[in-house]
C-alpha positions in Angstrom: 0.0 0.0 0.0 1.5 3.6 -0.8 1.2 5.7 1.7 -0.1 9.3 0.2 2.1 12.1 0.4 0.3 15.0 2.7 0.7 18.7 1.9 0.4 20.2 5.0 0.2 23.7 5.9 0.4 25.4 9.6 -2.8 26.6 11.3 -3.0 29.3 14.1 -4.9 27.8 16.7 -6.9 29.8 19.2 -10.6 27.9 20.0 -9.1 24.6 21.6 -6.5 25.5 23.8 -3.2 24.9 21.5 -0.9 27.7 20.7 1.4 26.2 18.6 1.0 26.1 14.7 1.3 22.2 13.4 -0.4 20.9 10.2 -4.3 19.5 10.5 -2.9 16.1 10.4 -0.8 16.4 12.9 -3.7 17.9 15.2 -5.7 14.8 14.3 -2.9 12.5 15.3 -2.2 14.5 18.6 -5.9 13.6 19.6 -4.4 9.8 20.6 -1.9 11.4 22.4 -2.4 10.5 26.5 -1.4 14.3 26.9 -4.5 15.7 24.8 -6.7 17.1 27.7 -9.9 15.9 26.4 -12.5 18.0 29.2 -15.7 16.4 27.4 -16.4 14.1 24.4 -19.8 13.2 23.5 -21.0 11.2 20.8 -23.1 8.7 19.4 -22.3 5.4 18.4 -24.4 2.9 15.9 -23.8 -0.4 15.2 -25.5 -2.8 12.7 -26.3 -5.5 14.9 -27.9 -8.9 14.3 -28.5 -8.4 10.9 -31.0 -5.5 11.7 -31.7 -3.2 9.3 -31.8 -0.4 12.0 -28.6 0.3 13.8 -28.4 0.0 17.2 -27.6 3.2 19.1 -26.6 4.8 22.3 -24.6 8.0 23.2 -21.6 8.4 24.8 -19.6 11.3 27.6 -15.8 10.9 28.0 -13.2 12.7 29.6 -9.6 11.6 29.5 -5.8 13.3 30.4 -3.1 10.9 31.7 -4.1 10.4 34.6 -7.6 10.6 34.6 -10.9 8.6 32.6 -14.4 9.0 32.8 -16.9 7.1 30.9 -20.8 7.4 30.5 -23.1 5.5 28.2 -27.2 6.4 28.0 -29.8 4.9 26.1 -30.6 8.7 24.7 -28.6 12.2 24.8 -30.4 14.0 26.9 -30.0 11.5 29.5 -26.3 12.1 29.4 -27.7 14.9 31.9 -29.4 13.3 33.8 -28.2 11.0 37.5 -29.9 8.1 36.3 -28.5 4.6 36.2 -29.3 2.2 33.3 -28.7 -1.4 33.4 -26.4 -3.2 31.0 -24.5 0.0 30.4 -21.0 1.2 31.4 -20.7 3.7 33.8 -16.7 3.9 35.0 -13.6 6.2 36.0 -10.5 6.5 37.4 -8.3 9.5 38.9 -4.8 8.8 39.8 -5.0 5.1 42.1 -8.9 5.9 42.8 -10.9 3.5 40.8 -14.4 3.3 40.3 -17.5 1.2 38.2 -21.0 1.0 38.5 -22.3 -2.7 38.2 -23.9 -3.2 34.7 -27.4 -4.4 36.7 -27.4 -0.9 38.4 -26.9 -2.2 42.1 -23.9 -1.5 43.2 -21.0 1.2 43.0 -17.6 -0.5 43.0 -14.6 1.6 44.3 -11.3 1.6 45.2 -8.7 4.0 46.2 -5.4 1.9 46.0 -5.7 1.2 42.4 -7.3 -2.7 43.3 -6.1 -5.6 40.4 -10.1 -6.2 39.9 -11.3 -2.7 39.2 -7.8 -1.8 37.2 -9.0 -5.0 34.6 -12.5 -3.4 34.5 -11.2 -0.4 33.7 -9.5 -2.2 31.0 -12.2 -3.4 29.5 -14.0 0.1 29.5 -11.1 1.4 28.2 -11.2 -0.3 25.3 -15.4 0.3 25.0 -14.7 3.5 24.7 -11.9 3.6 22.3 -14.1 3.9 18.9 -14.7 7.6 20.1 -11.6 8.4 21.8 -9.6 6.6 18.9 -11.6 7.9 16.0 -12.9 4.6 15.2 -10.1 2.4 16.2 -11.8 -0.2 17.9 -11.1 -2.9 20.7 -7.2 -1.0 21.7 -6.9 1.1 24.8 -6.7 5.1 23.9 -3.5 5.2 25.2 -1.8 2.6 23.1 -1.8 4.3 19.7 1.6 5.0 18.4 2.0 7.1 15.2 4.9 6.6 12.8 4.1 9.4 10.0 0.8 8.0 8.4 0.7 4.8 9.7 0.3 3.1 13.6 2.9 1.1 15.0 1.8 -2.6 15.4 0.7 -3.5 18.2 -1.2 -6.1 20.1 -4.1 -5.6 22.5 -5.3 -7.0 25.7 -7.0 -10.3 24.2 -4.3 -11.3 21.3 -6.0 -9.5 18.6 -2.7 -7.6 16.0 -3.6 -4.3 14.7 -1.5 -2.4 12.0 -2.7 0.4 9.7 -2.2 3.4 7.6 -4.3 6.8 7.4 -4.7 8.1 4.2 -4.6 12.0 4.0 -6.4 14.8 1.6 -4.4 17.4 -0.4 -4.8 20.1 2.0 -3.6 17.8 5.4 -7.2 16.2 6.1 -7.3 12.4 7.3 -10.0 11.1 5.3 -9.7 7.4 6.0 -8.2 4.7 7.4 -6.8 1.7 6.6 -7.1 -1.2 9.2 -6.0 -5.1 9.5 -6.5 -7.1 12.3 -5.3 -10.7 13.1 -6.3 -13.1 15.7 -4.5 -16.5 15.8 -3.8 -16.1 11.4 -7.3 -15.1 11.2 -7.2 -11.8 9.2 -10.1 -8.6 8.6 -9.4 -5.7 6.7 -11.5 -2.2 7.8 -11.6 0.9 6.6 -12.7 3.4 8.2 -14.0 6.9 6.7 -14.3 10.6 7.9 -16.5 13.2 7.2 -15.8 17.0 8.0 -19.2 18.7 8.8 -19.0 22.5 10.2 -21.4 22.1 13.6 -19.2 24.5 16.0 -18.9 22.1 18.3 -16.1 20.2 17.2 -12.7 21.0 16.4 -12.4 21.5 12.7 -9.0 19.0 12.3 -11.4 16.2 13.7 -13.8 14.2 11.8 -17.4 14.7 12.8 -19.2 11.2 11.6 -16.9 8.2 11.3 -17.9 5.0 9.6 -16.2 1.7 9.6 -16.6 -1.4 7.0 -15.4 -4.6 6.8 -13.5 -4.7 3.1 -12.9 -7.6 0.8 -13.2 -9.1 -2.5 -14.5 -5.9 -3.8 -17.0 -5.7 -1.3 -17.4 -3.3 1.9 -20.3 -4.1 4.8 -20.6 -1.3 7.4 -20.1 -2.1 10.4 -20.7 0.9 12.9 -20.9 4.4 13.1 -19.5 7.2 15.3 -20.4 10.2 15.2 -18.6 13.5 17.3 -21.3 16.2 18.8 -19.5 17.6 21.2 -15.0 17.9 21.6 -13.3 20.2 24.1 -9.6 20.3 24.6 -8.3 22.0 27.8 -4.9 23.2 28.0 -4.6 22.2 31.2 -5.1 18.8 33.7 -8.7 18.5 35.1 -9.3 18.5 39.0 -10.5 15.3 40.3 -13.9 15.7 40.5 -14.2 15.5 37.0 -13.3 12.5 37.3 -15.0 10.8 39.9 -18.7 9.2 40.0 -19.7 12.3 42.3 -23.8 12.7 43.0 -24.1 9.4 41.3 -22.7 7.4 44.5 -25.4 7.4 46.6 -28.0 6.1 43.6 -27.1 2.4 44.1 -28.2 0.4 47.1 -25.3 -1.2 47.8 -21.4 0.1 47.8 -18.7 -2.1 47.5 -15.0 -1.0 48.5 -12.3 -3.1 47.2 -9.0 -2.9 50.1 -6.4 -4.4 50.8 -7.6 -7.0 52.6 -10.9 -8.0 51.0 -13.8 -6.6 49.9 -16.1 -4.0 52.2 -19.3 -3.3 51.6 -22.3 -1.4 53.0 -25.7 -0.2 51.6 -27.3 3.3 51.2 -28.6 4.2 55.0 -25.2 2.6 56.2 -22.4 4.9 57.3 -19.9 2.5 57.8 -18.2 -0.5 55.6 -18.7 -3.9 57.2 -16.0 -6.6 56.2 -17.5 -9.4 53.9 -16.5 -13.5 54.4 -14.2 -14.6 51.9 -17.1 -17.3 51.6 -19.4 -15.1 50.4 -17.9 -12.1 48.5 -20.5 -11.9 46.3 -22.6 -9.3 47.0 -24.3 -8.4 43.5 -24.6 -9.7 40.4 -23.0 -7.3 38.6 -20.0 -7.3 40.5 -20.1 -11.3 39.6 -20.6 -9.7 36.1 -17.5 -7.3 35.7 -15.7 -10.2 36.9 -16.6 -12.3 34.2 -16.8 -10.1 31.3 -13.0 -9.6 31.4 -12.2 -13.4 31.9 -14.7 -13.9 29.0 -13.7 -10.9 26.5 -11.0 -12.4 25.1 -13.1 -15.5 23.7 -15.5 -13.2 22.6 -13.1 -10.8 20.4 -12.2 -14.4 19.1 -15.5 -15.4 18.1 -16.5 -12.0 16.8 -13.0 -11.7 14.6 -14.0 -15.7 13.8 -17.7 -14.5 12.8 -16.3 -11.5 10.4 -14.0 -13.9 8.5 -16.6 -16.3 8.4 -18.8 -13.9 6.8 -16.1 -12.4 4.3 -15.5 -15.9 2.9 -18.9 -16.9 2.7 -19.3 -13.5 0.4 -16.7 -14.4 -1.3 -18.2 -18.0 -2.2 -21.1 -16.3 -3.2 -19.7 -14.2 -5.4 -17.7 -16.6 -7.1 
């Protein structure tokens, strides 16, 4: 593949907090960097699921800085506002050590403030959730693991054994306007691309992409996959303070809190004012802590199955075709 040759030309910025002039390319790269200060990222995300011809949608809040990650995910935008708690969606953060996750069936409010092994692996795994926003579409790889070298991403593998390499593709006058992706999983092999579209809404810097799409590619044909699109980007030329980090008025909306120390698990429920110890016998004290638990012993086989499924599909097209 030949990589295309970018003419880039420097920009003033003023809106977004940078000061330096760099080429729009290089604005969009520095977007993966882990010392971009993203202050708030919304968007929505749509996925073609089940063979539906509807996509499936929710919306999206992120805020991320070296040390710091917050993730919200609503059935509908305006409830990005609101302190309501949905089941089977992610609700997560970190600042510094302090870890935190609301249990996917809405009961409980996991925490810890020593950085515990559990809640560092569920973090981990909404890490990578959110990384088709925070990585402009690159799916499945923690935001902090992108590596640019020019045009193209340093190989790399992520959590579950899945190999990504790629190379972005760039417009005349320094746009990115898509995105060339393979993955491999144990030999077996998907090609993506992934294409971006520049629309003038004012709320989003104008070096990023405001809609995102991502195919599968292959004997000449291309299935869409998913979709993000970008309402809402801030950078901050600064760190953000913890609390915009932390699960703040939201802690008191599950019944039960559960604080992962160093020498179990403490829990207590919403009229208590003090953690009781739990018996290693019967640390289990919600479901969706059993849950988060599970989904990251699990995720790996299910990357495998889904990369499996895709290449299934691609050769089954192409033994149509033929």
């Amino acid at each position: 593949m030949v990589t295309v040759l970018v003419l880039t030309f420097a920009v003033s910025l003023t809106a977004d907090g940078n000061s330096e002039t760099s080429s729009r390319v290089d604005l969009f790269k520095n977007f993966f960097d882990e010392k971009t200060v993203i202050s708030k990222c919304i968007a929505e995300v749509c996925s073609q699921e089940g063979g539906s011809n509807s996509p499936s949608c929710y919306y999206v809040m992120v805020r991320s800085q070296a040390n710091g990650f917050y993730y919200r995910e609503v059935p509908r935008l305006d409830e990005l506002y609101s302190t309501n708690i949905f089941q089977n969606l992610r609700f997560a953060g970190f600042y510094n050590d302090e870890y935190w996750n609301f249990s996917t069936d809405g009961m409980a409010l996991q925490f810890s403030t020593n950085r515990s092994d559990s809640l560092e692996k569920t973090l981990d795994f909404v890490l990578l959730k959110s990384s088709s926003v925070l990585n402009l579409g690159l799916f499945d790889a923690n935001p902090r693991s992108i590596v640019w070298k020019g045009n193209a991403i340093a190989p790399y593998t992520n959590l579950f054994g899945v190999s990504f390499n790629g190379t972005l593709e760039c417009s005349a006058t320094g746009d990115a306007v898509d995105f060339l992706l393979n993955t491999d999983f144990e030999g077996r092999q998907v090609s993506w691309k992934f294409l971006y579209f520049y629309e003038k809404t004012g709320g989003v810097p104008d070096y990023l992409p405001t809609r995102i799409t991502a195919h599968t590619v292959g004997s000449g044909r291309s299935d869409f996959k998913f979709q993000v699109r970008l309402l809402v980007v801030e950078i901050s030329d600064r760190p953000l303070d913890k609390e915009y980090f932390m699960a703040a008025g939201f802690s008191s909306k599950p019944p039960h809190q559960i604080l992962y120390g160093d020498k179990g698990l403490y829990t207590r429920n919403k009229l208590e004012k003090d953690f009781k110890p739990m018996p290693q016998a019967s640390q289990r004290p919600a479901s969706g802590a059993r849950y988060v638990v599970f989904s990251c012993l699990a995720l790996s086989s299910i990357i495998a199955y889904v990369i499996f499924r895709r290449n299934n599909n691609t050769k089954t097209t192409q033994k149509q075709q033929n």
